[in-house]
PDB file of N, H, CA, C and O in Angstrom:
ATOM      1  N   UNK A   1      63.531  18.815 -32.908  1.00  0.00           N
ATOM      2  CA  UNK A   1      64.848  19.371 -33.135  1.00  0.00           C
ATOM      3  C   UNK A   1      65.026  20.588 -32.241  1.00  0.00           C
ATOM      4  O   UNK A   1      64.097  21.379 -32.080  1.00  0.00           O
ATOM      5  N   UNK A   2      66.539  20.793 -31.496  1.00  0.00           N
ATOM      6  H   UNK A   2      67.294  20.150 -31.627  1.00  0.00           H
ATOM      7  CA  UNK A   2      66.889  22.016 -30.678  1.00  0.00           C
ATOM      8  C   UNK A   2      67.825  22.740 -31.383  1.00  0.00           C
ATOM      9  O   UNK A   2      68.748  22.146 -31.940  1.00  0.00           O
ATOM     10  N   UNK A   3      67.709  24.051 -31.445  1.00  0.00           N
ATOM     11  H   UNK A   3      66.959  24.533 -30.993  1.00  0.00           H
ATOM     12  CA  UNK A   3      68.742  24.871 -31.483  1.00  0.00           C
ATOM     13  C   UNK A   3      69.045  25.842 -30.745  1.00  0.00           C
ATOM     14  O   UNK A   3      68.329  26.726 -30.273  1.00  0.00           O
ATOM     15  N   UNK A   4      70.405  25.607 -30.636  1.00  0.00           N
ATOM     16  H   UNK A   4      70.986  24.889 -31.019  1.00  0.00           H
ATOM     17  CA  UNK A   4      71.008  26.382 -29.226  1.00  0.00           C
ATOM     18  C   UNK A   4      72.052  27.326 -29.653  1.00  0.00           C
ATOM     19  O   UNK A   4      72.885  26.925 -30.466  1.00  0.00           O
ATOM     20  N   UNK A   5      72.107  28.470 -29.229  1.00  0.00           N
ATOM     21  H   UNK A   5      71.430  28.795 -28.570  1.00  0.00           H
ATOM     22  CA  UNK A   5      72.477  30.011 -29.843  1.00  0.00           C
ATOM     23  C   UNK A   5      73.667  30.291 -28.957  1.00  0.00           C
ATOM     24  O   UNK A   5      73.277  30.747 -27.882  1.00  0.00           O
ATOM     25  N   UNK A   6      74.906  30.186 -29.023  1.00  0.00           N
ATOM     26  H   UNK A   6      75.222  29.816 -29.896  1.00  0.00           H
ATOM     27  CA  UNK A   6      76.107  30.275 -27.922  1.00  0.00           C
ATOM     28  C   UNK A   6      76.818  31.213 -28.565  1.00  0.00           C
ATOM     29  O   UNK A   6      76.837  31.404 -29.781  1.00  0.00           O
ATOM     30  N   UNK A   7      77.414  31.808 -27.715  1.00  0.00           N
ATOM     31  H   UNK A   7      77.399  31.654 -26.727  1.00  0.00           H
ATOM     32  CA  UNK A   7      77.760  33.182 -27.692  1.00  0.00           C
ATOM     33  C   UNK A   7      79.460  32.968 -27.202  1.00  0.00           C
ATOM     34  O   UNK A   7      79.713  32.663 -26.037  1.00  0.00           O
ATOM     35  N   UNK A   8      80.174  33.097 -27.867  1.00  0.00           N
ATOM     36  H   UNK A   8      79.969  33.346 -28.813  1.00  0.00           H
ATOM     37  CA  UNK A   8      81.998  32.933 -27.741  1.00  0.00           C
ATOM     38  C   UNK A   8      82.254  33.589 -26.453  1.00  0.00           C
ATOM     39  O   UNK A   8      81.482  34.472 -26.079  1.00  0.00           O
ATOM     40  N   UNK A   9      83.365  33.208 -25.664  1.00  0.00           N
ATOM     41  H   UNK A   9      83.992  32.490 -25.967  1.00  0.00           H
ATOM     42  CA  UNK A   9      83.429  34.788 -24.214  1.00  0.00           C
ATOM     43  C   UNK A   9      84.364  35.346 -24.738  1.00  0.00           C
ATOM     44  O   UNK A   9      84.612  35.515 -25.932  1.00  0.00           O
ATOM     45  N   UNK A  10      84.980  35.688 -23.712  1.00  0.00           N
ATOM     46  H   UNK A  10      84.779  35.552 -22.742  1.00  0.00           H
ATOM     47  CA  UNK A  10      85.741  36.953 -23.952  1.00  0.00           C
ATOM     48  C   UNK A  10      86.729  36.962 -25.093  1.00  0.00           C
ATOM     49  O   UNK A  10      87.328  35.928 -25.393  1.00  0.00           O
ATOM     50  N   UNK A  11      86.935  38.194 -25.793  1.00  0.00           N
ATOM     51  H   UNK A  11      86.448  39.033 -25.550  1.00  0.00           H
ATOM     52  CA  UNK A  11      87.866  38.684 -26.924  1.00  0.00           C
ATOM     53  C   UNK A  11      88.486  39.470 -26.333  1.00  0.00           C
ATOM     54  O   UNK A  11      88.243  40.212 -25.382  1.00  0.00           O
ATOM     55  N   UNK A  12      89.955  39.138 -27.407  1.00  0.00           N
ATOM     56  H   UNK A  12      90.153  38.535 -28.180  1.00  0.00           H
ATOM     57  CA  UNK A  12      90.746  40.289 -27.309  1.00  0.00           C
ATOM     58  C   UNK A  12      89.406  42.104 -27.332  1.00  0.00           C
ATOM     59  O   UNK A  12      89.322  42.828 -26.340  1.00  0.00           O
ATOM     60  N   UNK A  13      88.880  42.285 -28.204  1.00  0.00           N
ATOM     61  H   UNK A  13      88.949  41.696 -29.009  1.00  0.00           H
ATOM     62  CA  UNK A  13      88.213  43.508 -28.370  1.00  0.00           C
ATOM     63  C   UNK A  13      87.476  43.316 -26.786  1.00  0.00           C
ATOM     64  O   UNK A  13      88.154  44.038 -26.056  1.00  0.00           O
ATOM     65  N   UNK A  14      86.826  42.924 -26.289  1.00  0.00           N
ATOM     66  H   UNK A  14      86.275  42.337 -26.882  1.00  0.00           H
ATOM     67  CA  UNK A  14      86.095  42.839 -25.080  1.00  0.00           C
ATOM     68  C   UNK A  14      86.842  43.283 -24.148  1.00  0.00           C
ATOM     69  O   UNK A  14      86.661  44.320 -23.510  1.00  0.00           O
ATOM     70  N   UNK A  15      88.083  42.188 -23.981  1.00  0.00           N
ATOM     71  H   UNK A  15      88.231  41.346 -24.499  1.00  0.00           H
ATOM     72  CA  UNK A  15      89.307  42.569 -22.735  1.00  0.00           C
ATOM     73  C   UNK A  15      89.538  44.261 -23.089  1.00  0.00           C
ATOM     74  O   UNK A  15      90.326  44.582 -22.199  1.00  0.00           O
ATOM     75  N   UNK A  16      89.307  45.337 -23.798  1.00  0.00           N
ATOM     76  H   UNK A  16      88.667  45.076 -24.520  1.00  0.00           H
ATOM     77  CA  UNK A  16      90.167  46.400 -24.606  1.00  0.00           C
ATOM     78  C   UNK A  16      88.998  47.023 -24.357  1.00  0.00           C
ATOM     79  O   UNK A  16      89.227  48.020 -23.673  1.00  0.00           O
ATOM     80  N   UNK A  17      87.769  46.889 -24.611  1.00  0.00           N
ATOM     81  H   UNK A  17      87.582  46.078 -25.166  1.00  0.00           H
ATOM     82  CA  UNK A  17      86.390  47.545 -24.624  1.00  0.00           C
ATOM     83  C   UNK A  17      86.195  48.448 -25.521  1.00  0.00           C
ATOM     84  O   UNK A  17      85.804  49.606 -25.377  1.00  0.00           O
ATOM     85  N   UNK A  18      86.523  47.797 -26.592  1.00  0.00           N
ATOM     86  H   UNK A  18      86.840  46.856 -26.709  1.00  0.00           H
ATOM     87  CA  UNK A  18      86.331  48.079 -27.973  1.00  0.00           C
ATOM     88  C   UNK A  18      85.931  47.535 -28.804  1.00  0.00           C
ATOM     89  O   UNK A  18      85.933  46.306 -28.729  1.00  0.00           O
ATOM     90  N   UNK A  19      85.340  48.261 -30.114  1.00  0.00           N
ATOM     91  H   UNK A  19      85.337  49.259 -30.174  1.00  0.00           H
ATOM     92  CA  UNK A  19      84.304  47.703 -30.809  1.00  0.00           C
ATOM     93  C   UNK A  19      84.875  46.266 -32.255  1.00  0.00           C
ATOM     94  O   UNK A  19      86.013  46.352 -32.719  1.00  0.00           O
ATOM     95  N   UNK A  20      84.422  45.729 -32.484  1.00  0.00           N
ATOM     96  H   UNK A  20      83.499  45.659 -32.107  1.00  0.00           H
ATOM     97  CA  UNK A  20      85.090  45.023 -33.357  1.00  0.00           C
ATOM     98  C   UNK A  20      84.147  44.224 -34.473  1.00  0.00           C
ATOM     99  O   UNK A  20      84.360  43.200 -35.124  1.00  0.00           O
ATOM    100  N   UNK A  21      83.126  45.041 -34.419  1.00  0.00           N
ATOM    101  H   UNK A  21      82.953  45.872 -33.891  1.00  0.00           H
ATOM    102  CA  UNK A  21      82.294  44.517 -35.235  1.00  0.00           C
ATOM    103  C   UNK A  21      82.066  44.178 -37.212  1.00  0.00           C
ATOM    104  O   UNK A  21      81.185  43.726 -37.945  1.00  0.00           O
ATOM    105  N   UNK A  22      83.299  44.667 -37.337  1.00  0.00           N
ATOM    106  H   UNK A  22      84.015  45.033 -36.742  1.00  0.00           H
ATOM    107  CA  UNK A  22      83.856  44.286 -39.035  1.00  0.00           C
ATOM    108  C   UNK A  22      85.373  43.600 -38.811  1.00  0.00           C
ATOM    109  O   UNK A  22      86.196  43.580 -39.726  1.00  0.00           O
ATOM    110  N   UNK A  23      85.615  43.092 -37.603  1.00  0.00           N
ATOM    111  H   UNK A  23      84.947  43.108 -36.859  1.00  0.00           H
ATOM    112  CA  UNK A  23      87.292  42.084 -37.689  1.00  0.00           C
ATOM    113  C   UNK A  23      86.637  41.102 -37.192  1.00  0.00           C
ATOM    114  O   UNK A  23      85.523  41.182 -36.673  1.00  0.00           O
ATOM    115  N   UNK A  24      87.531  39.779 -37.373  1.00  0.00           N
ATOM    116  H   UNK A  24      88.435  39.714 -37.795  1.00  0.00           H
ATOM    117  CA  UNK A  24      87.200  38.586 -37.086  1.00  0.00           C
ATOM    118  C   UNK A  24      88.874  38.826 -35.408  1.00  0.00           C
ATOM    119  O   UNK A  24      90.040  38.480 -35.600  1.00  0.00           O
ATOM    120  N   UNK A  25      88.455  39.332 -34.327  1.00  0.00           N
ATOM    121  H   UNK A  25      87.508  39.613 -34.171  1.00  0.00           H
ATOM    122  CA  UNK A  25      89.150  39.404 -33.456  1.00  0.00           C
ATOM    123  C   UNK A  25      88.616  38.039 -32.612  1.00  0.00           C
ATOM    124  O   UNK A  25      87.525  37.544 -32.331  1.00  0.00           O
ATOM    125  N   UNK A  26      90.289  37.675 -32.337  1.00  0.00           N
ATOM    126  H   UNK A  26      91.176  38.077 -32.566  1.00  0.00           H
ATOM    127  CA  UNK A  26      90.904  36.286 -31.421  1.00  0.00           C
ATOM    128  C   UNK A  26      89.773  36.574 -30.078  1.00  0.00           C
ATOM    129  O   UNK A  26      89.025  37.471 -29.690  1.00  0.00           O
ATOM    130  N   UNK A  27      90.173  35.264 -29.695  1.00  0.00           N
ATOM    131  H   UNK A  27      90.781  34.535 -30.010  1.00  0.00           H
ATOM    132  CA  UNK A  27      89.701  35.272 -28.621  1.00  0.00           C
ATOM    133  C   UNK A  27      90.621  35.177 -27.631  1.00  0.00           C
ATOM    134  O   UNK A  27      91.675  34.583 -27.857  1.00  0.00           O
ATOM    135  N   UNK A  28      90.380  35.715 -26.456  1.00  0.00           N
ATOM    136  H   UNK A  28      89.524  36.197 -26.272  1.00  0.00           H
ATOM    137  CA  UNK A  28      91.354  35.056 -24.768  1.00  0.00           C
ATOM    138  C   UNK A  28      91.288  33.531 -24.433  1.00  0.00           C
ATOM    139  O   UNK A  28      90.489  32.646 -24.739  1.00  0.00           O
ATOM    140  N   UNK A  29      92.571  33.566 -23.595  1.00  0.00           N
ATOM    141  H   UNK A  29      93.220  34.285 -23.346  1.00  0.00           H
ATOM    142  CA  UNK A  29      92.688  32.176 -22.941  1.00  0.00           C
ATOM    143  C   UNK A  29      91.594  32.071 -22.023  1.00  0.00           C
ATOM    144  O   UNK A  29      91.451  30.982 -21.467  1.00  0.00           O
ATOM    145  N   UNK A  30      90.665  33.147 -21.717  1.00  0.00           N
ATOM    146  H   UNK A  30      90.780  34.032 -22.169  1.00  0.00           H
ATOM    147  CA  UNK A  30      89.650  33.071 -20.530  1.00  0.00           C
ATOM    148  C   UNK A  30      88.259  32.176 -21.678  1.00  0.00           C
ATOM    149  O   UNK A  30      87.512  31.208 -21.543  1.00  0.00           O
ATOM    150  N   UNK A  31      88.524  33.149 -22.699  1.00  0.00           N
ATOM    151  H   UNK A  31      89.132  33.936 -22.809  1.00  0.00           H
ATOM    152  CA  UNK A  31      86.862  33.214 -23.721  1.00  0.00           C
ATOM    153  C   UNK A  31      87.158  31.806 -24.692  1.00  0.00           C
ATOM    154  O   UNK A  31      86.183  31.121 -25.001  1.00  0.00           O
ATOM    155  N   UNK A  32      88.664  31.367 -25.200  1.00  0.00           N
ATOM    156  H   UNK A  32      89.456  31.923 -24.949  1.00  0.00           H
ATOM    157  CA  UNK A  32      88.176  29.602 -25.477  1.00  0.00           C
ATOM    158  C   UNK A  32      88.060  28.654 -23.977  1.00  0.00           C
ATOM    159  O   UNK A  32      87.917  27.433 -24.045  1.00  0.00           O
ATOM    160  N   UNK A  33      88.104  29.043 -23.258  1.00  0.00           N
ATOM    161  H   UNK A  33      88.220  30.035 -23.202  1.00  0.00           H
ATOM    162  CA  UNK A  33      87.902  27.961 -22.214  1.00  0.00           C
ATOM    163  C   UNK A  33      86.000  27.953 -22.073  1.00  0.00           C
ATOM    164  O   UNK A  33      85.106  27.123 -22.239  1.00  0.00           O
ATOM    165  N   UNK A  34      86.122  29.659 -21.603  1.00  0.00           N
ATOM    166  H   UNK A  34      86.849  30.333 -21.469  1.00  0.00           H
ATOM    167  CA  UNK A  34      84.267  29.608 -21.892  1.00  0.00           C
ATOM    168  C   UNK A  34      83.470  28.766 -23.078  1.00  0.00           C
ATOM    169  O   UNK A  34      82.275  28.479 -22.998  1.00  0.00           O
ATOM    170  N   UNK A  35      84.355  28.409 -24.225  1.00  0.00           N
ATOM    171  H   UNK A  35      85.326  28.643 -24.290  1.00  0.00           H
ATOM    172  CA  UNK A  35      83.595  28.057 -25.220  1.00  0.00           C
ATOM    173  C   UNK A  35      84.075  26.357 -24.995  1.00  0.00           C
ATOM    174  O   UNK A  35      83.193  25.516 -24.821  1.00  0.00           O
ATOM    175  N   UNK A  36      84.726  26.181 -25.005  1.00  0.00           N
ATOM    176  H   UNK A  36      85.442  26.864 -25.146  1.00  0.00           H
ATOM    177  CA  UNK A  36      85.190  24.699 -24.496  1.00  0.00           C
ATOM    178  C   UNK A  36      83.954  24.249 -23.253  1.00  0.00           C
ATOM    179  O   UNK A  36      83.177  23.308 -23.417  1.00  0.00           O
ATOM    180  N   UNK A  37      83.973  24.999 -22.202  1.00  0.00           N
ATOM    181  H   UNK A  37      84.604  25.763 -22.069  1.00  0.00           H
ATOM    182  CA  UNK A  37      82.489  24.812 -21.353  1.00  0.00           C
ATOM    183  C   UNK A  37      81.673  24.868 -22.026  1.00  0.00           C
ATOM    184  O   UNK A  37      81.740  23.859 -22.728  1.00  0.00           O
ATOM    185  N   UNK A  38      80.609  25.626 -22.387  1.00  0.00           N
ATOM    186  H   UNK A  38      80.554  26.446 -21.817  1.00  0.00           H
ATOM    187  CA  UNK A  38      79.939  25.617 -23.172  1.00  0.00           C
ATOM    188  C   UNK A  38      79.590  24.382 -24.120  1.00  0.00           C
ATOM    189  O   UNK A  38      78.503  23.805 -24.092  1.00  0.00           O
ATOM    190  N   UNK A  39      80.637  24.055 -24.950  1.00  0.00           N
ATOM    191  H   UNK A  39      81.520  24.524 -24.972  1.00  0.00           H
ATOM    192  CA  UNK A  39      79.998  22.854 -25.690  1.00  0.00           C
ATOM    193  C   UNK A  39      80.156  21.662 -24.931  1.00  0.00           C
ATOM    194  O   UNK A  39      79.574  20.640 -25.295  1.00  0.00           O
ATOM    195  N   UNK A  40      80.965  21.674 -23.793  1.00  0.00           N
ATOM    196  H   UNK A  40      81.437  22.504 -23.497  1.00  0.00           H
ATOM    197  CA  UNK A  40      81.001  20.228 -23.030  1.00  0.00           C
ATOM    198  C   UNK A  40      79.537  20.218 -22.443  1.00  0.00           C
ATOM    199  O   UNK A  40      78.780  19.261 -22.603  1.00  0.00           O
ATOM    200  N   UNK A  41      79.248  21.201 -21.848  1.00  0.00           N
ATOM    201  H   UNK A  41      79.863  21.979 -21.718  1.00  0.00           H
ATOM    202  CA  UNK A  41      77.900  21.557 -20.819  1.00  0.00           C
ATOM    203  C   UNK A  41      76.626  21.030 -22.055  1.00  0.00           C
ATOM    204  O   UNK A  41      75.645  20.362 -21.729  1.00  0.00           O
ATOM    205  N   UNK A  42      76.861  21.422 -23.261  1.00  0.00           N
ATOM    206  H   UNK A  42      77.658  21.965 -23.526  1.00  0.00           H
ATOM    207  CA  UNK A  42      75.586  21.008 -24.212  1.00  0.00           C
ATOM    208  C   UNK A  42      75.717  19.869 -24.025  1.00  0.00           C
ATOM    209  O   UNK A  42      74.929  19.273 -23.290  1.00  0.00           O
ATOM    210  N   UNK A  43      76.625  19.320 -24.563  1.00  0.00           N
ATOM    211  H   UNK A  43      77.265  19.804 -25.160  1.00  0.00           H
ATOM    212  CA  UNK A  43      76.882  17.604 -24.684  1.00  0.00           C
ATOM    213  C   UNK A  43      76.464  16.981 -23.639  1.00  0.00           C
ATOM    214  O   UNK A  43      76.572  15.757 -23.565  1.00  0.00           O
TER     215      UNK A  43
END
């Protein structure tokens, strides 16, 4: 068995460079595409 640890890209808080570590902050049109790669690339 594998487990693989992926990491979302960019957020709104990221784009801002700010902290957001108690909100559930959106993500960018840049950071779901990163995650859309991401799981195609696993697959």
């Amino acid at each position: 068995m594998r487990v693989y640890l992926v990491r979302h890209g960019q957020s709104a808080a990221n784009l801002t460079n700010s902290f957001a570590g108690w909100l559930d902050v959106p993500l960018t049109d840049s950071g779901k595409q990163d995650g859309s790669n991401a799981g195609n690339f696993l697959r």
